[in-house]
C-alpha positions in Angstrom: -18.7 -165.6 207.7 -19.2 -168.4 210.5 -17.1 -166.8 213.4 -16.5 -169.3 216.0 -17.7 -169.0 219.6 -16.1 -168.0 222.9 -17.6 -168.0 226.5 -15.3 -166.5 228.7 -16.1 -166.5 232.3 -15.3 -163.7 234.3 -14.9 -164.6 238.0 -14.4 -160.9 239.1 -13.5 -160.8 242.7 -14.4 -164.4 243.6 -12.7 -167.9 244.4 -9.4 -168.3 246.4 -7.0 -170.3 244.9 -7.7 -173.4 246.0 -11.5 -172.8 245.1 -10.5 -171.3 241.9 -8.7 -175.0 241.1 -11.7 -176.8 241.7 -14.2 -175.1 239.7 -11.6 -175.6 237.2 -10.9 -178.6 237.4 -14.4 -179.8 237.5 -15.1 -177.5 234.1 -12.1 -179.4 232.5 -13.4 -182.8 233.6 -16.9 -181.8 231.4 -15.6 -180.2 228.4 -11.3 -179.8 229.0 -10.8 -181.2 225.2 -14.2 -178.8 223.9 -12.7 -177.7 220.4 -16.0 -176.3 218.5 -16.0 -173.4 221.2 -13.0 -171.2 222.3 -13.7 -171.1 226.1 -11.8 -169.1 228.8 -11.3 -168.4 232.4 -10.5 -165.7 234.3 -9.8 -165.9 237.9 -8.8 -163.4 240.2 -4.8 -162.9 240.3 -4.2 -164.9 243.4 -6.0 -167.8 241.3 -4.0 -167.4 237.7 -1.5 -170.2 238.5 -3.4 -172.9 240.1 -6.3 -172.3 237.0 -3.4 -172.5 235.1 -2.0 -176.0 236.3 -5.8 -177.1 236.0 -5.9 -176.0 232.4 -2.4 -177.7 231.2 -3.1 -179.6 228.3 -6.5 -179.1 227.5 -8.3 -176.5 224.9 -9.6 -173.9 227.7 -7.9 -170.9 227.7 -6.5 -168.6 230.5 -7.3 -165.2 231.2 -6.8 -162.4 233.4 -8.9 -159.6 234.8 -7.0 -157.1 234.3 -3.4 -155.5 233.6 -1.2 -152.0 234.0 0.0 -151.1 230.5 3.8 -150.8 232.0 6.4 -153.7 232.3 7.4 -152.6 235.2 7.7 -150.1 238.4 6.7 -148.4 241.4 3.7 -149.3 240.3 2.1 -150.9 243.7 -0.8 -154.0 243.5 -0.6 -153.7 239.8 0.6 -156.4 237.1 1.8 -156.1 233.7 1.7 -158.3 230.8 4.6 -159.7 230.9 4.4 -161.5 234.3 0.6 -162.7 233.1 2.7 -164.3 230.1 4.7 -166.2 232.5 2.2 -168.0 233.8 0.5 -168.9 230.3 -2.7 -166.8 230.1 -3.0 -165.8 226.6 -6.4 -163.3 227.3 -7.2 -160.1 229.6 -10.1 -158.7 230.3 -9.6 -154.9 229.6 -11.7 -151.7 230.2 -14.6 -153.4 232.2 -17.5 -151.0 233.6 -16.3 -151.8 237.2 -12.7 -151.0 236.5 -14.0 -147.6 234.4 -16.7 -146.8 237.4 -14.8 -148.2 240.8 -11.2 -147.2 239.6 -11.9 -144.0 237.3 -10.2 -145.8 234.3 -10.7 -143.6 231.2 -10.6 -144.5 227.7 -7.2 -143.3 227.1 -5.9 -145.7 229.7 -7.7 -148.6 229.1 -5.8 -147.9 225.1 -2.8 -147.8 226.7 -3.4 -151.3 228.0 -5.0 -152.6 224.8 -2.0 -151.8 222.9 0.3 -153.2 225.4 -1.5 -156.3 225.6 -1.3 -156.6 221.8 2.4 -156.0 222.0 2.6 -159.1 224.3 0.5 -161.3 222.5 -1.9 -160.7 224.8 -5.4 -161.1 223.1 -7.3 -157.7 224.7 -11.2 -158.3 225.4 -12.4 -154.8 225.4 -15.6 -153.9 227.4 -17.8 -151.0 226.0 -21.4 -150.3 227.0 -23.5 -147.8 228.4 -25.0 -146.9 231.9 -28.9 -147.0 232.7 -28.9 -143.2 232.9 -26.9 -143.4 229.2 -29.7 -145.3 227.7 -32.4 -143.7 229.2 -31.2 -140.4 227.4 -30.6 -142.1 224.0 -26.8 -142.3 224.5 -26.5 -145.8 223.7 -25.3 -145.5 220.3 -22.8 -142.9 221.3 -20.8 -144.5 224.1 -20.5 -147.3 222.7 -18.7 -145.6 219.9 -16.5 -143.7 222.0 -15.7 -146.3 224.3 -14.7 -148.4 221.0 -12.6 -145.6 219.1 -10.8 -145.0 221.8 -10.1 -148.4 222.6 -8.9 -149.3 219.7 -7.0 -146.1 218.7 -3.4 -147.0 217.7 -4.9 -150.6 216.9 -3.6 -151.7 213.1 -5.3 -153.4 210.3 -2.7 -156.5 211.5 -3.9 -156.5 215.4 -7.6 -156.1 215.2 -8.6 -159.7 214.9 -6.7 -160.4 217.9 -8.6 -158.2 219.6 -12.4 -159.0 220.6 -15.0 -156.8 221.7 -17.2 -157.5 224.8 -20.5 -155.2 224.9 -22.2 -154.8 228.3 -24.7 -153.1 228.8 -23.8 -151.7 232.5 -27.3 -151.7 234.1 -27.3 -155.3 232.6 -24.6 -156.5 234.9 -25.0 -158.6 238.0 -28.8 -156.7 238.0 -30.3 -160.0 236.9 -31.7 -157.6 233.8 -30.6 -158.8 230.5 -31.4 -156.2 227.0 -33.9 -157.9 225.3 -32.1 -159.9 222.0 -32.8 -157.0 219.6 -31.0 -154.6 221.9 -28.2 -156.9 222.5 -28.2 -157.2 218.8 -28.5 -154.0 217.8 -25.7 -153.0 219.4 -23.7 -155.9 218.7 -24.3 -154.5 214.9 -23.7 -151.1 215.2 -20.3 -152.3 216.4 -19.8 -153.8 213.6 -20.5 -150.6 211.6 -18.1 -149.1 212.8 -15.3 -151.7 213.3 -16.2 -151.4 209.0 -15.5 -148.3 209.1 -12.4 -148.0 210.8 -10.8 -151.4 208.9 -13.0 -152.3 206.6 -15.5 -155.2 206.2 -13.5 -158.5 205.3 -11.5 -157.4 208.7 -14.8 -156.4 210.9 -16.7 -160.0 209.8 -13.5 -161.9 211.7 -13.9 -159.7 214.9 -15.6 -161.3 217.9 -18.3 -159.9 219.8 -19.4 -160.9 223.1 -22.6 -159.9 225.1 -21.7 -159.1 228.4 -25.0 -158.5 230.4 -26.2 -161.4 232.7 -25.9 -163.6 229.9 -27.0 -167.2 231.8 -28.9 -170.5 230.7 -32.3 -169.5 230.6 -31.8 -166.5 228.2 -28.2 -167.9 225.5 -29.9 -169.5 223.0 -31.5 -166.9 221.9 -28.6 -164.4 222.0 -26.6 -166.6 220.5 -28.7 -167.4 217.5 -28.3 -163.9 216.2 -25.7 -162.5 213.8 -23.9 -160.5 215.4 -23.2 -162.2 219.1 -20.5 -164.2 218.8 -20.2 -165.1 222.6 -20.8 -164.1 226.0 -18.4 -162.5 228.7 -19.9 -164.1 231.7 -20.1 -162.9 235.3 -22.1 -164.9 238.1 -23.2 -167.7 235.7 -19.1 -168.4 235.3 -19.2 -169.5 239.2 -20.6 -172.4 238.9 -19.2 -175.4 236.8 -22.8 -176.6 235.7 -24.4 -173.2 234.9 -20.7 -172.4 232.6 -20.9 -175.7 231.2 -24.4 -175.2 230.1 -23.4 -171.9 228.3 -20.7 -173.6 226.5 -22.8 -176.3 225.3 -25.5 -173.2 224.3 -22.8 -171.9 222.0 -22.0 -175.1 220.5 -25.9 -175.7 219.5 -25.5 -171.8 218.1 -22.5 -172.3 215.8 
């Protein structure tokens, strides 16, 4: 199954509003009508709108960082998915390593917001991955499950290809160290596996799969060429309009 591409970028704690504008405005004036690629942005809250207005009309997608799984309450500095819906962003970015290492998320949690997101025709991107000291005692394999059955508990047979997986490997990120390609891939398959498992192949061949771990131009091509990466969740490469661009057009050549 040919599974089409995203590159999201992931601007993480970066780019004031009116910065946040321009970047996208400058991305939109490259590839705003790009239709072989599903590309999205995620600013920072404070950014959402004016993306937004940047966006209007044109086949890039918004996102958002992050969400409470609640509609509402006393609830301080969070948002829910209802008030992202009002201003048009149609993805969150849920369970990242910095939001499960910085903010003690756990996987129940980050479920909670998964299947609130669904609710709301949100479409969830769910971070899983492991942490240097993980890998370096073999755990790989095995956070990365339970950081995906978890996630995805309570998720039906209906939702799951609205859903799409990012995997990071955590000492990957912002490190300037990327997995080598048969790492990337092999995890990237054994999700797979087990998204088979859980709903069965036909279902698991339509589920994305992003790489998240200092994916940049130098090293996408040859992620992207294999099976099982359909994508990349990017962090600082997603800052710069020529570096994104250069992903997008990466992903199109991988296709």
């Amino acid at each position: 199954m040919i599974r089409r591409k995203i590159i999201a970028g992931n601007w993480k704690m970066n780019k004031p509003a009116a910065d946040g504008g321009a970047l996208a405005k400058d991305i939109v004036e490259e590839i705003g009508r790009e239709t072989s690629v599903d590309i999205v942005l995620c600013p920072p809250f404070t950014a959402l709108q004016g993306v937004g207005h940047a966006l209007e009309g044109q086949a890039i997608k918004l996102g958002a960082q992050n969400m409470h799984p609640e509609k509402n309450g006393a609830y301080t500095g969070e948002v829910s998915a209802e008030m992202l819906r009002t201003l048009y962003v149609t993805h969150v970015i849920l369970g990242h390593s910095e939001r499960r290492t910085y903010f003690a998320e756990t996987d129940a949690f980050i479920n909670k917001k998964v299947l609130a997101a669904l609710t709301h025709q949100l479409k969830p991107i769910l971070c899983v991955g492991e942490t240097l000291a993980e890998r370096e005692a073999g755990s790989t394999l095995a956070v990365v499950q339970r950081h995906v059955e978890a996630g995805l508990a309570g998720v039906t047979k209906e939702q799951i290809t609205n859903v799409i997986i990012a995997y990071e490997p955590v000492w990957a990120i912002g490190t300037g160290k990327v997995a080598t390609t048969a790492q990337a891939q092999e995890a990237h398959a054994y999700i797979r596996a087990l998204l088979t498992k859980l709903y069965g192949a036909p279902l698991a061949q339509k589920v994305r799969i992003l790489y998240g771990g200092s994916m940049k131009p130098a090293n996408a091509a040859e992620l992207l060429a294999e099976k099982d990466i359909d994508g990349g969740l990017i962090g600082g490469a997603s800052l710069e309009a020529k570096s994104f661009i250069e992903l997008v057009k990466a992903a199109d050549a991988a296709k």
